[in-house]
C-alpha positions as CSV (number, residue, x, y, z in Angstrom):
1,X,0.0,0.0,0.0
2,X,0.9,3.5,-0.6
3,X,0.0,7.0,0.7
4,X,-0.3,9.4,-2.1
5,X,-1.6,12.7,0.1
6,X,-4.2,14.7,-1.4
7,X,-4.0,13.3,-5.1
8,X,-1.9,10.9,-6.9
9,X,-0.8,9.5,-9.7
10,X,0.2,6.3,-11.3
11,X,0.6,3.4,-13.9
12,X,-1.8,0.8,-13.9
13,X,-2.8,-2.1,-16.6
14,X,-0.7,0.3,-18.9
15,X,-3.1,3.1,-18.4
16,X,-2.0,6.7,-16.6
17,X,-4.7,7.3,-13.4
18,X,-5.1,10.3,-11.4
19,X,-7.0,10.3,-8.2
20,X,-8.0,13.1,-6.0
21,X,-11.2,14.0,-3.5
22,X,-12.4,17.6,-5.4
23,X,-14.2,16.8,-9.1
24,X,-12.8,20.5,-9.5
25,X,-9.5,19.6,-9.6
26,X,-10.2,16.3,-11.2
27,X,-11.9,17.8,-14.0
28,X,-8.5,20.0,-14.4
29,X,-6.2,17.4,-14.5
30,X,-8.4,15.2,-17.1
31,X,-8.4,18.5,-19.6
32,X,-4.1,18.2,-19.7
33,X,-4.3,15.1,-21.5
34,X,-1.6,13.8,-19.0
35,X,-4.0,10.9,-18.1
36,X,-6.2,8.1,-19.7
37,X,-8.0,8.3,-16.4
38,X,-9.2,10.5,-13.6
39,X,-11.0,10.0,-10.4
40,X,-12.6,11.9,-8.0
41,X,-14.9,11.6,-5.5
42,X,-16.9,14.6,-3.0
43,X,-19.6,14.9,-5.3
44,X,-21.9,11.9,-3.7
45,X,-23.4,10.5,-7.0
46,X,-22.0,8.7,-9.7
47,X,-20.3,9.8,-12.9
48,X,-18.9,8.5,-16.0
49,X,-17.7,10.9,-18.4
50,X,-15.6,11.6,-21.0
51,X,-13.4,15.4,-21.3
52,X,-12.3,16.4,-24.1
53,X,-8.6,17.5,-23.5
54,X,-6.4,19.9,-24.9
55,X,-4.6,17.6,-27.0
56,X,-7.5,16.8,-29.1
57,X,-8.6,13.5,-26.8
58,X,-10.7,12.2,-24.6
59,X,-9.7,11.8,-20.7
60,X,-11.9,9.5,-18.8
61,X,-13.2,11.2,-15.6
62,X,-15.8,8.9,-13.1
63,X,-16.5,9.8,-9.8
64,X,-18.1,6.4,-7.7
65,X,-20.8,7.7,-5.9
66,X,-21.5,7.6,-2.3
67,X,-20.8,3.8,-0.9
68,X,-22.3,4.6,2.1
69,X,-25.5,6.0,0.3
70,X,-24.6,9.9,1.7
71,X,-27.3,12.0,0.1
72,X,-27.9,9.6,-3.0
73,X,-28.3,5.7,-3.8
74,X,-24.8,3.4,-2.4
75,X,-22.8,3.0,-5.6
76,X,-19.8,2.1,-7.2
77,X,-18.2,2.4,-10.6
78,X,-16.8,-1.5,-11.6
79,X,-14.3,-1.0,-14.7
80,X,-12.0,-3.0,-17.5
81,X,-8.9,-0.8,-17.4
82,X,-7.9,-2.7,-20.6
83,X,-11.1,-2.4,-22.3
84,X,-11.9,1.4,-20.6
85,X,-15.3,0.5,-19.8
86,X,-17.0,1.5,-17.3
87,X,-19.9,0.5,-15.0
88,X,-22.2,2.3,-12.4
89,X,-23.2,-0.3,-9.8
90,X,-25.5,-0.6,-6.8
91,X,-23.7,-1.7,-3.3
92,X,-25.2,-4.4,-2.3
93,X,-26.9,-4.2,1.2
94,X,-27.7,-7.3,3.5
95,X,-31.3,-7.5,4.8
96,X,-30.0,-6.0,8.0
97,X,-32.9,-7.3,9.8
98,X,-32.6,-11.2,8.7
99,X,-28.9,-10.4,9.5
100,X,-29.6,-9.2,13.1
101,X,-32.0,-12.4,13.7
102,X,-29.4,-14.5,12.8
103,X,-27.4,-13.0,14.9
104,X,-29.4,-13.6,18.1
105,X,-30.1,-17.3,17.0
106,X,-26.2,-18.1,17.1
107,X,-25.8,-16.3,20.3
């Protein structure tokens, strides 16, 4: 594991990836072209999109979502780094209260 601060980035499947909280900055760093990839989070739904940079490409920029549900429906975004597709998908929740009854049974 490594600690990258407030942003990073690094080589992955052969494919440049940015990462950083703000979508602000994301969105700043996807329009140098430096990257096949950016992600962000902070903005509490999910995105998949595609910015058109300033050397005349696309930059991939996707923002997860809220796994904890914050303010919006618990996602995440499942991708094919190899492929660059990209897939918005619901966290699956337990049935907390068949969970908790469970519980009490193996107690």
């Amino acid at each position: 594991m490594h600690y990258y601060g407030q942003d990073g980035s690094f080589t992955l499947a052969g494919k440049r990836l940015f990462i950083v909280h703000y979508p602000h900055y994301a969105k700043a760093m996807a329009l140098t072209g430096d990257y096949d990839l950016v992600c962000n989070g902070h903005e509490h739904h999910a995105v998949i999109e595609t910015v058109k940079n300033i050397k005349g490409q696309e930059t991939w920029r996707i923002d997860p979502g809220t796994v904890g549900g914050v303010s919006a429906s618990a996602t995440y975004v499942f991708g094919d780094l190899e492929k660059m597709e990209f897939e918005i998908r619901p966290v699956p929740f337990a049935d907390t209260e068949s969970n908790n009854h469970a519980k009490k049974k193996s107690a």
